[in-house]
N, C-alpha and C positions, 0 to 999 in steps of 0.2 A: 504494500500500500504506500504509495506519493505520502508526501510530508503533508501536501495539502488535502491529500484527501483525508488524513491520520485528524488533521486538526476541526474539518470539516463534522466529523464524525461525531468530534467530542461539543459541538455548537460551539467552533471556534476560541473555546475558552482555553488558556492557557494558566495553569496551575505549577508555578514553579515552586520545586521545592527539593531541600536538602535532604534527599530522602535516602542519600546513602552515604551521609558525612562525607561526599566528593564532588559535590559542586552539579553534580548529572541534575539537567532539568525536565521532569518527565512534564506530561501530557495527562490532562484529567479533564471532565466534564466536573465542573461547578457543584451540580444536583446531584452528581451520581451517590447511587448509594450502593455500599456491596453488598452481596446476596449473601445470607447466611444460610450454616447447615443447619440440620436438625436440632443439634447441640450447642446454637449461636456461633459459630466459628467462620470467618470470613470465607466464603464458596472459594475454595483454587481449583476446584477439580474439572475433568474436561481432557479435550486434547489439544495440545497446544504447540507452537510451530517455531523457528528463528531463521530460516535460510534468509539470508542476505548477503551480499559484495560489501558492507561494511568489512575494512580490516580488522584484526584484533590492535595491532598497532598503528597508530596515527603516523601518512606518507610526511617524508620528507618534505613533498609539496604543500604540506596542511597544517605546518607546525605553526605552532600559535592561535588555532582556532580551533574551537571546540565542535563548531555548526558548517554543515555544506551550505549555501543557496539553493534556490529550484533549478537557477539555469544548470546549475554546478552539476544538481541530479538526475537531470535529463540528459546533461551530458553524458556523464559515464554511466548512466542506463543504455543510452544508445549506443557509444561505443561497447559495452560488451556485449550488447547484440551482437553487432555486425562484428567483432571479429570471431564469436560463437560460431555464428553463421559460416565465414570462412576458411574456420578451423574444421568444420564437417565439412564443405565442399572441396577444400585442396588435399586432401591426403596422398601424401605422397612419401615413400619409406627410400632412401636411399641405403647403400649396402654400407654398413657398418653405424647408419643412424638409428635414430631416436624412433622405435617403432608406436613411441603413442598410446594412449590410453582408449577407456571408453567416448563414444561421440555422445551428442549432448544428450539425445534419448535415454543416455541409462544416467545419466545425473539428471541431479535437483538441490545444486547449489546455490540457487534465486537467483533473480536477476533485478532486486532493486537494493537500495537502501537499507538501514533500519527506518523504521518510522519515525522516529526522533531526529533524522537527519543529521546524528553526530558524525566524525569523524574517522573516530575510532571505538572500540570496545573496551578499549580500556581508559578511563577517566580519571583516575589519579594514579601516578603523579598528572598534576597538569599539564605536562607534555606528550601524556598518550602512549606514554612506551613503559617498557616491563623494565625495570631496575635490575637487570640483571648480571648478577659480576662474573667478571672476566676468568675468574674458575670455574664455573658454571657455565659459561660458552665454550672455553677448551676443553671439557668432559663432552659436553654436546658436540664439537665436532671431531671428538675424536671415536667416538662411536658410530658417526655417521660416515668416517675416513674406514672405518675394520668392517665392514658390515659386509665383508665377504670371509670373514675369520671367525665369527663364532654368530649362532642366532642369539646371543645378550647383548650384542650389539644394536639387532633391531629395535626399535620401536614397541611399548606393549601392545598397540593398535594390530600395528601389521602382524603381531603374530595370536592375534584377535584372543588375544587376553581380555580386555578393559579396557578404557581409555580414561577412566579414574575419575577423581572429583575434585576441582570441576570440571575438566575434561570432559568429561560426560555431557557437559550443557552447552559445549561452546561446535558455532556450526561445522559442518564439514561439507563434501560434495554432497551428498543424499545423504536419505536418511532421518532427519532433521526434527524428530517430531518427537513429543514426549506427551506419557498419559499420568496424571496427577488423578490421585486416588486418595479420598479422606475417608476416616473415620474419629472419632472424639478423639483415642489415644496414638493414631498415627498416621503420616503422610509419604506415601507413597509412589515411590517415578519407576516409570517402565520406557524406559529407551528402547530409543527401534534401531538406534545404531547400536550393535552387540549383545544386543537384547537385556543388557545390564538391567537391575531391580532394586532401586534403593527403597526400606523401609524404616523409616526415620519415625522414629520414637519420641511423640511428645507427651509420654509417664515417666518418661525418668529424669533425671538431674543429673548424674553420674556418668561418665563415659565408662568404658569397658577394662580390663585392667590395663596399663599398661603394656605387660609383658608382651601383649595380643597386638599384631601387625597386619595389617588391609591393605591391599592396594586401593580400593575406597575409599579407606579410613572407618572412622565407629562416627554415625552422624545422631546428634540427639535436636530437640527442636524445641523449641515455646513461642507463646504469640507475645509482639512488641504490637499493642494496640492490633490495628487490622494488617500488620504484619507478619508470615511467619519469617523467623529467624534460627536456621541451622547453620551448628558450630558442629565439625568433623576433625577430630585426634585422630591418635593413633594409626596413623599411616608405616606402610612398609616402604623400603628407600629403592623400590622396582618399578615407579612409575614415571612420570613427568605428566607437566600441566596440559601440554598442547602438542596433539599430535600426527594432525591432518596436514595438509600440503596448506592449509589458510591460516596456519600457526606462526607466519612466518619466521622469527628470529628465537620463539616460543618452544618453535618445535623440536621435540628431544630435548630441552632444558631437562636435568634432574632435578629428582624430590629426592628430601631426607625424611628423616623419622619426625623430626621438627616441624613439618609444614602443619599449619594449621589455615583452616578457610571457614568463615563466616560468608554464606549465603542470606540474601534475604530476598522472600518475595511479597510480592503488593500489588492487589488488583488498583486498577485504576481506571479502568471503563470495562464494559462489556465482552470488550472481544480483546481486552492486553492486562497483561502481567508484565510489571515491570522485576525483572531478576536482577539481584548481584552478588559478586562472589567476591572477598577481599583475603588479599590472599598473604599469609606470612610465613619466610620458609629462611632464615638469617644468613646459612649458610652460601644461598643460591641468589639470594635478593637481597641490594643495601637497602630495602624499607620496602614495607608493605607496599601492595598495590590493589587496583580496584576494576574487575572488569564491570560493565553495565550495558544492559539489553534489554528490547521489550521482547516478551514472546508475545505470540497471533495465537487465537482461539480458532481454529478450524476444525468441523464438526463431517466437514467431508472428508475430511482425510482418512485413509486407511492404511493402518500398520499392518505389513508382513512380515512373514520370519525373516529373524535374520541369519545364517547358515554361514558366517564369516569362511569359518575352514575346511566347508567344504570341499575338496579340489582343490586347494590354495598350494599351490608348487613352488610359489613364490620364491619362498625365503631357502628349502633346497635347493633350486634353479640358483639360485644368488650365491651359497655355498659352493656349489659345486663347480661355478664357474671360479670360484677363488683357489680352489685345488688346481682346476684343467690351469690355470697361470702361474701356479707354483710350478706345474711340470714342464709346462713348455719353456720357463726360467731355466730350469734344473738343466734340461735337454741342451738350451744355448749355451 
């Protein structure tokens, strides 16, 4: 949905507000009022959506602004049309190139905006970029450099583990869709990427013990006003934040046992939830950071299986081509 049809929607009212101690200004009707459940709890449930060409990091070309314009959006709306369009009519494989992925039929990475027409996904720092230090990018490229020497070098994506939390929430090519499931004592996401099942517990106070390691993490929850708010421990040090190809600088970053993430979500009209995940991990990051997103309520959508490994040759094909170089090495 356009920015202007987003504002349209809500009777052009604009409702700024610090709703995530980071400056992000969401979108609300005036009147609205949220719907409760049986047990008075703000309605989140439903199925609900994020593809968008928003980056997670703010372009070089965007630095200092928070917000696109419309022309801005129309712009690179139409440019990645047309060069979508492009990309399926020139195929063409030369011998020792680039043989290319799916064409756009089998994705569903969107093709607008967020509806907030921010910049980027991530909102604090103010600059839009993920604080992250310079040991933490040589770990990440140095497993993205071996990734023909061992499958721990992969990805947990690729090797259709997880893609963790919050990983889990942040878009990728397809996929994109999540079902949010209440009851009084808990709230529960059914992702369709990897079929992941978080059930987040808001009876208890307590995280799990310690000793106990998730690539998840242990998520618990409580409502802040007509917010809820999940805080996730206890992490294992096998995952990272971002792990699609729209992760950019993100992607394959490590997590430690120390990452802790506060998510919060907030209806705020009809058809959005505004999410956010702030995210603290000390080893990896010189200070917290904050991604921010509205999901889309879409009621047409349908989730199917997801079957990641089936078939997936991937990562032996990958291996094994690191051997056949070792021997033709050996041989010279």
């Amino acid at each position: 949905m356009k920015l202007s049809a987003f504002r349209s929607s809500v009777s052009g009212v604009l409702l700024a507000s610090s709703l995530l101690g980071a400056g992000i200004t969401t979108v609300a009707a005036q009147d609205y009022i949220v719907p409760r459940t049986a047990d008075g709890q703000p309605d989140l449930s439903g199925l609900w959506t994020n593809d968008t060409i928003t980056p997670i990091e703010r372009p070089a070309s965007m630095q200092g602004r928070e917000f696109l314009s419309e022309d801005e959006i129309a712009a690179m709306e139409a440019n990645l049309a047309r060069r979508r369009e492009e990309a399926d009519n020139n195929i063409e494989v030369t011998a020792g190139g680039n043989i290319g992925g799916y064409n756009q039929v089998w994705l569903d990475s969107g093709d607008t905006v967020l509806s907030t027409g921010q910049t980027s996904m991530i909102v604090d720092p103010p600059n839009g970029r993920a604080p992250i230090r310079e040991s933490a990018a040589a770990e990440r490229d140095y497993y993205f450099a071996n990734i023909e020497d061992d499958y721990i070098y992969h990805t947990v994506w690729d090797r259709c583990l997880t893609r963790g939390v919050p990983g889990s929430m942040l878009p990728a090519g397809y996929n994109n869709a999540y079902r949010f499931i209440q009851t009084p004592d808990t709230f529960t996401i059914v992702h369709e990427m990897i079929h992941d099942v978080r059930v987040i517990h808001l009876d208890k106070d307590a995280h799990i013990d310690d000793k106990v390691k998730l690539y998840m993490g242990d998520s618990i929850a409580r409502w802040d006003g007509d917010t809820l708010v999940v805080e996730t421990t206890n992490y294992n040090d096998r995952g990272m934040i971002a792990s699609s190809s729209a992760g950019g600088r993100l992607k394959g970053v490590p997590v430690t046992e120390d990452l802790h993430v506060v998510e919060r979500f907030t209806r705020v009209s009809a058809g959005t939830i505004m999410w956010s995940a702030t995210i603290t991990d000390p080893e990896i990051y010189t200070q917290p950071f904050t991604i921010s997103m509205p999901l889309t309520r879409d009621d047409e959508y349908v989730m199917y299986e997801y079957a990641c490994h089936e078939g997936n040759y991937a990562i032996p094909n990958i291996l094994s081509a690191g051997r056949a170089k070792e021997r033709q090495q050996a041989a010279n």
